[in-house]
C-alpha positions as CSV (number, residue, x, y, z in Angstrom):
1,X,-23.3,33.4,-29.5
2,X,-21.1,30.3,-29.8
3,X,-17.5,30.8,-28.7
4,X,-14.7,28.9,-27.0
5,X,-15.7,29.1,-23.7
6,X,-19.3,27.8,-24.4
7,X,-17.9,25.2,-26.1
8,X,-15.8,23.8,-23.8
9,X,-18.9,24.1,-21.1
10,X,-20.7,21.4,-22.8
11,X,-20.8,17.7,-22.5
12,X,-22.6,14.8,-24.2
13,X,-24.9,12.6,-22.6
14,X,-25.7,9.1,-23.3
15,X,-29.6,9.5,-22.5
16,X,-29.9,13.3,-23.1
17,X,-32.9,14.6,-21.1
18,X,-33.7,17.3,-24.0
19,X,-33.9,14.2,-26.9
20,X,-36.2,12.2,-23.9
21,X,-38.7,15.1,-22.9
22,X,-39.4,16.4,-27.1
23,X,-39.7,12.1,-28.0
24,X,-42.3,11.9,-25.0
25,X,-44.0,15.3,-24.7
26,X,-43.9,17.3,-28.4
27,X,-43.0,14.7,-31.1
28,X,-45.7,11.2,-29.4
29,X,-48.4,13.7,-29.8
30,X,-47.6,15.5,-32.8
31,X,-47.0,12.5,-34.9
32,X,-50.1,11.6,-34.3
33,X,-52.8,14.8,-34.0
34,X,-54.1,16.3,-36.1
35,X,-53.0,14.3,-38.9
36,X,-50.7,11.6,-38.8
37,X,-46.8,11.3,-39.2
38,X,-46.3,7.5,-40.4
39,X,-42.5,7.0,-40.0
40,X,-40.8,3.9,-41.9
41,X,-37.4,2.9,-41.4
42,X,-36.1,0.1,-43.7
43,X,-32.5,-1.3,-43.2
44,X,-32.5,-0.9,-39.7
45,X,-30.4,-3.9,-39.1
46,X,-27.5,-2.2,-40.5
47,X,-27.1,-0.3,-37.5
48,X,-24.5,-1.8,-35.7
49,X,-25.0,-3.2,-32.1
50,X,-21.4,-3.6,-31.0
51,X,-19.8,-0.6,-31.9
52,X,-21.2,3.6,-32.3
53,X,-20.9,4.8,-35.8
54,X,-21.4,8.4,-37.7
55,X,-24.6,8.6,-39.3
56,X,-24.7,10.3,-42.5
57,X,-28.1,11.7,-43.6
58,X,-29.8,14.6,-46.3
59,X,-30.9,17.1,-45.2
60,X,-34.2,18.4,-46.8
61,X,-35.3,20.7,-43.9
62,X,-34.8,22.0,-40.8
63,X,-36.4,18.8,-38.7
64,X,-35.8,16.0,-41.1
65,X,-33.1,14.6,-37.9
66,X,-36.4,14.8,-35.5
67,X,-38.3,12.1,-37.1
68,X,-35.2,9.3,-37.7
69,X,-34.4,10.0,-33.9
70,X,-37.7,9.4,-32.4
71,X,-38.1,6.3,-34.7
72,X,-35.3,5.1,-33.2
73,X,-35.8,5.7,-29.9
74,X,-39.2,3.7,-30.3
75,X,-37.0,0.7,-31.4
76,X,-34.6,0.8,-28.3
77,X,-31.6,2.1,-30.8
78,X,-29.0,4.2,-28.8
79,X,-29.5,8.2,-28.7
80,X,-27.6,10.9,-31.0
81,X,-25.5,13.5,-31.0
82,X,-25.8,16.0,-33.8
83,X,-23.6,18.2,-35.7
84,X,-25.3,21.3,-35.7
85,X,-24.4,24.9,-37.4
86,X,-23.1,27.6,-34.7
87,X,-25.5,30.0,-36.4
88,X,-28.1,28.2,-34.0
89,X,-26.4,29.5,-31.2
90,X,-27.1,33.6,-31.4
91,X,-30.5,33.6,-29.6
92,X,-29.9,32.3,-26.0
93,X,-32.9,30.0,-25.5
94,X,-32.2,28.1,-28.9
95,X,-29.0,28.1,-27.9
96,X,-30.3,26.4,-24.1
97,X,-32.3,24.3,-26.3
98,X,-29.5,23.0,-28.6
99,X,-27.5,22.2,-25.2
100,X,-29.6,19.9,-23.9
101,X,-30.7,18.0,-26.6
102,X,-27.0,16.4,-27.7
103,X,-26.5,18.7,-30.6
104,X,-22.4,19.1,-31.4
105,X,-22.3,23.2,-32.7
106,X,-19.9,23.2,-35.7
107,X,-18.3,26.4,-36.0
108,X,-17.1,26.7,-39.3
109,X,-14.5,29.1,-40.4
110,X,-17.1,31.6,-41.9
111,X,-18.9,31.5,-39.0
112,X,-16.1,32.3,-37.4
113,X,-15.4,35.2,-39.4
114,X,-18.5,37.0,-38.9
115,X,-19.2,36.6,-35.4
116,X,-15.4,38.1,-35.3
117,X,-16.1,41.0,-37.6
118,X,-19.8,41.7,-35.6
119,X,-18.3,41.6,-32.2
120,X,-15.9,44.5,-33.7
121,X,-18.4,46.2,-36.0
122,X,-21.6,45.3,-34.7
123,X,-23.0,44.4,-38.1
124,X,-22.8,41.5,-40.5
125,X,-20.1,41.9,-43.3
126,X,-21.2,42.3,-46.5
127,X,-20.5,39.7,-49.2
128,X,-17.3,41.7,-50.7
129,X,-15.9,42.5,-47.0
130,X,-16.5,38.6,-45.7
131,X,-15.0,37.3,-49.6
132,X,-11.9,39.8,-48.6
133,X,-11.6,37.9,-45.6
134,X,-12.3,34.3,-46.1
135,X,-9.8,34.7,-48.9
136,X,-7.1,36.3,-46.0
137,X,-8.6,33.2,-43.8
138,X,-8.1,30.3,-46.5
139,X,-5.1,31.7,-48.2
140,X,-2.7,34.7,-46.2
141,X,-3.6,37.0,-48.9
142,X,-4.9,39.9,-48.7
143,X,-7.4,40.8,-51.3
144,X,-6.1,43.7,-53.2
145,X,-8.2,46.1,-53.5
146,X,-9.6,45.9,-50.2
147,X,-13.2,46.8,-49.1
148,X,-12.8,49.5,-46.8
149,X,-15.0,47.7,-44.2
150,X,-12.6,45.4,-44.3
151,X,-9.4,47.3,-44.1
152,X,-10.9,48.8,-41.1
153,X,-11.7,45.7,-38.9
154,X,-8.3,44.2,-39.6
155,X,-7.2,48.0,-38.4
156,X,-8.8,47.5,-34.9
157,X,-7.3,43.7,-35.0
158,X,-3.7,44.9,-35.4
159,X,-3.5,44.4,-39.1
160,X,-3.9,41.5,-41.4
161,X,-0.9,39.8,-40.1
162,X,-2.1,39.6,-36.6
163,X,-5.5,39.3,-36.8
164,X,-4.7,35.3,-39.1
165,X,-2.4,34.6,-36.2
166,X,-5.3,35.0,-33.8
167,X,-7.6,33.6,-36.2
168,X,-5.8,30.6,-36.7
169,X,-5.3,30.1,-32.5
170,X,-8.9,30.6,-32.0
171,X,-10.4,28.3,-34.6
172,X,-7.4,25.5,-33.5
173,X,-8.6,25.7,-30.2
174,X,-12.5,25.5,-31.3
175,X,-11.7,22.8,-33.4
176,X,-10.2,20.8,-30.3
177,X,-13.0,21.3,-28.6
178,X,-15.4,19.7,-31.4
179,X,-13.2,16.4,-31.7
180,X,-13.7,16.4,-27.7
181,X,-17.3,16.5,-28.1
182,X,-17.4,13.5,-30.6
183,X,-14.7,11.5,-29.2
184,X,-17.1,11.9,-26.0
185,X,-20.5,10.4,-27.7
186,X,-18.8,7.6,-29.4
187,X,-17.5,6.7,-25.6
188,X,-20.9,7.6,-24.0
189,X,-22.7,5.7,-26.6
190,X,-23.9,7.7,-28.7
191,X,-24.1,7.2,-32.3
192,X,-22.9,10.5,-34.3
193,X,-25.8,12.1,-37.4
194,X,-24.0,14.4,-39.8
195,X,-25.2,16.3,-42.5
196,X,-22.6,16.0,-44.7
197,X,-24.1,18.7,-47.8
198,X,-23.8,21.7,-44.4
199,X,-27.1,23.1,-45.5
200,X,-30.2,22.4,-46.2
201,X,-31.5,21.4,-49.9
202,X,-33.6,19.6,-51.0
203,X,-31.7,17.9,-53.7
204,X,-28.4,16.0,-52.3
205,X,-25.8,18.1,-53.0
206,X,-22.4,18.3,-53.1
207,X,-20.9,16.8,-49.3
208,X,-18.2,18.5,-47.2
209,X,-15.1,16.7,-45.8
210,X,-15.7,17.4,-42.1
211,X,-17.1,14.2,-41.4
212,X,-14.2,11.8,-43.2
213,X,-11.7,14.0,-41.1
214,X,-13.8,13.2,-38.1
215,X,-14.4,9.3,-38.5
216,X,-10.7,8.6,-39.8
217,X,-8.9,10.4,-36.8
218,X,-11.7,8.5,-34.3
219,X,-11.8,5.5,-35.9
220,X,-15.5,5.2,-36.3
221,X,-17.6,3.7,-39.5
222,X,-20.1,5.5,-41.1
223,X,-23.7,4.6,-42.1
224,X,-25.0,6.2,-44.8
225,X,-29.1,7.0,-44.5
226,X,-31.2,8.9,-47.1
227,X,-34.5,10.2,-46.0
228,X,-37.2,11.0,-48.3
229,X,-40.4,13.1,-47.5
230,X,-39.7,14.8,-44.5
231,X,-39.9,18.3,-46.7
232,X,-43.1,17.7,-47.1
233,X,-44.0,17.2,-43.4
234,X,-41.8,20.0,-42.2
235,X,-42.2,22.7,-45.2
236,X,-41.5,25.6,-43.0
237,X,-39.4,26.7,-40.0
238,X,-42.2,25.6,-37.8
239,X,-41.4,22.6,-35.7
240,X,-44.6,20.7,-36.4
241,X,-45.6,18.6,-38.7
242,X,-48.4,18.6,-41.6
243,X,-48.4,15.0,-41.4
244,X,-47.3,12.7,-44.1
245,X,-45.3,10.1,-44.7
246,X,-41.4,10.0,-43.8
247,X,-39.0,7.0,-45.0
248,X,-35.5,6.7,-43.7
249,X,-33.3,3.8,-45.9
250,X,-30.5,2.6,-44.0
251,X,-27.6,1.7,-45.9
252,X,-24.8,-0.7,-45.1
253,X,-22.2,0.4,-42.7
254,X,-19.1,1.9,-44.5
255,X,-16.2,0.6,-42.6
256,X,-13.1,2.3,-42.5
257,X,-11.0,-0.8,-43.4
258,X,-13.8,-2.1,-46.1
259,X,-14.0,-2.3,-50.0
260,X,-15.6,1.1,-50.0
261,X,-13.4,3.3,-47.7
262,X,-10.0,1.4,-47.5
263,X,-8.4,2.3,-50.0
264,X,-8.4,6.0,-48.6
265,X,-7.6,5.3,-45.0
266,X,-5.3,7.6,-43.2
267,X,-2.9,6.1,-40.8
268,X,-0.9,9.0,-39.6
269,X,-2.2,11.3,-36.8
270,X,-3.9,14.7,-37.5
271,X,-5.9,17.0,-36.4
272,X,-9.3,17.6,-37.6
273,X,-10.7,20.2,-39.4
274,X,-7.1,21.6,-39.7
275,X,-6.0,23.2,-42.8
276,X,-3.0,21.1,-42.7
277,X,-4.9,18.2,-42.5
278,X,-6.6,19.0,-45.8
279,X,-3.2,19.8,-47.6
280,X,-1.7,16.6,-46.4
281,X,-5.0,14.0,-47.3
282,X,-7.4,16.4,-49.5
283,X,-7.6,13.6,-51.9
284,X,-8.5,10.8,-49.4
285,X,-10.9,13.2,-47.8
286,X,-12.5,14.1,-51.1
287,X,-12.5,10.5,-51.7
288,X,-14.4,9.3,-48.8
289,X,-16.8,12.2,-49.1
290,X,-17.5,11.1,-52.7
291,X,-18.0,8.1,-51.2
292,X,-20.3,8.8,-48.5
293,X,-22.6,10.8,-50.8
294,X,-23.1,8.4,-53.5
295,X,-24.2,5.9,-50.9
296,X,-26.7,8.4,-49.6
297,X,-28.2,9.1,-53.4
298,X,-28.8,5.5,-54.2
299,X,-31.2,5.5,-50.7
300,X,-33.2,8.4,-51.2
301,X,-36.5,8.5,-53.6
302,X,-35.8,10.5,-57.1
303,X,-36.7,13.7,-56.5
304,X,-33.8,14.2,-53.8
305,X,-31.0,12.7,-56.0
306,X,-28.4,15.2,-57.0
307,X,-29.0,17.7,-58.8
308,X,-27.1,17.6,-62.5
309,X,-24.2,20.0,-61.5
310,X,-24.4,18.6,-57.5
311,X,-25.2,22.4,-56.8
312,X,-27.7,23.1,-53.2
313,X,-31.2,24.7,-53.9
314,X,-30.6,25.5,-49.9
315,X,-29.5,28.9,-47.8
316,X,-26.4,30.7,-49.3
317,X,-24.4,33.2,-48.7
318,X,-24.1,35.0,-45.0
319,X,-26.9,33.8,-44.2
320,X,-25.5,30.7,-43.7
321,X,-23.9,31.7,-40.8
322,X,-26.2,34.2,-39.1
């Protein structure tokens, strides 16, 4: 399970061992027997050389990141770190897995939430008990009625009250820990991938504002990258590929001070990933995000553009987190 001490055990490395070993041992081999993976990457050259940017890619399966990084690797380009879901983090050797291959665990607040509620209960929340308290989480009400599996876990917290306070600590403190871990790959080297949509889908979908919170309070550009046909390699949860053919399109950087992003820059400190943060620069966030995620749809082949309402085709619900 992913928690604050875990998280501030880890470190970024600027050759990860983990990234080196699969690129060498699994993916040289797989990409080529039984049927080959033919990997094209156009735009490369937007990349920059003097500076570590975040990446900001689709995400149309589980492995779509596997191919771009060994692609890159081939060509000399610096390693990744990549933002991950805690969710990856329950079984122990996935988790051992995830640690040494450069991956930065993004706990979100509903992940938070229900590894909370299961280290008190045991069991997932249903949808009504996690709404209940997602809606104490985002808001300092509480839901009215309440589910009773709900009014129960907030019991053995020392009531609603109490349980936000410690809420709010622990996620602060998590949240420090994640701006540590990119702050520390930019400075290693490493360039940062994102998935900005947070879950898989096959269509683009609508993006999340982690990753303008994170590149305006580091200071880092980001390079928009749509990938097309890696679904069809990777159709399943099995971590080899059908063979086929994969193309990443590398956009133009988006820099924080250009035509694109400038006009939504923040200047004054804050802390990512903060609710604060969002009430004080929502817009700018939602701005940049927009942003980001139109660059990505004009790079990706038709039948990953948005969807008409920008809706995911991808995992919902608890599942999302579990």
């Amino acid at each position: 399970m992913l928690d604050l001490e875990r998280l501030k055990r880890m470190r970024i490395h600027r050759r990860p061992l983990g990234q080196l070993v699969v690129a060498n041992v699994g993916l040289a081999i797989d990409y080529r027997f039984p049927r080959r993976t033919r990997i094209d990457v156009e735009g490369a050259d937007n990349l920059p050389r003097d500076r570590r940017v975040f990446i900001a890619m689709n995400h149309t399966d589980a492995y779509n990141y596997w191919p771009l990084q060994y692609a890159m690797y081939r060509r000399g380009l610096p390693f990744t770190a990549t933002w991950v879901k805690g969710k990856y983090y329950e079984n122990e050797a996935m988790a051992w897995f995830m640690d040494h291959t450069n991956n930065i665990p993004l706990p979100s607040r509903g992940y938070v939430i229900t590894t909370e509620f299961r280290k008190a209960t045991g069991e997932r929340p249903d949808m009504p008990t996690y709404r209940a308290l997602r809606t104490l989480v985002d808001t300092g009400e509480v839901a009215d009625p309440l589910p009773d599996a709900a009014a129960r876990f907030l019991t053995t917290r020392g009531g609603a009250t109490t349980f936000l306070e410690a809420f709010d600590r622990l996620f602060d403190q998590m949240s420090d820990e994640i701006v540590r871990l990119n702050r520390e790959a930019l400075e290693v080297g490493c360039n940062v991938l994102v998935f900005p949509q947070g879950t898989r889908s096959k269509r683009l979908s609508k993006g999340h504002t982690g990753l303008a919170q994170m590149s305006q309070a580091l200071g880092a550009d980001i390079v928009p990258v749509g990938c097309s046909g890696s679904d069809h390699c990777y159709p399943t949860m099995r971590p080899f590929s059908r063979g086929g053919h994969i193309t990443y399109r590398i956009g133009a950087p988006l820099r924080l001070d250009g035509p694109e992003l400038g006009p939504h820059r923040v200047t004054q400190p804050f802390r990512p990933l903060d609710k604060a943060a969002t009430e004080a620069h929502g817009p700018a966030f939602e701005a940049i995000t927009h942003t980001v995620m139109q660059a990505i749809d004009a790079l990706v082949d038709p039948e990953y553009r948005f969807a008409a309402d920008h809706s995911s085709d991808g995992v919902q619900g608890i599942d999302r987190f579990v």
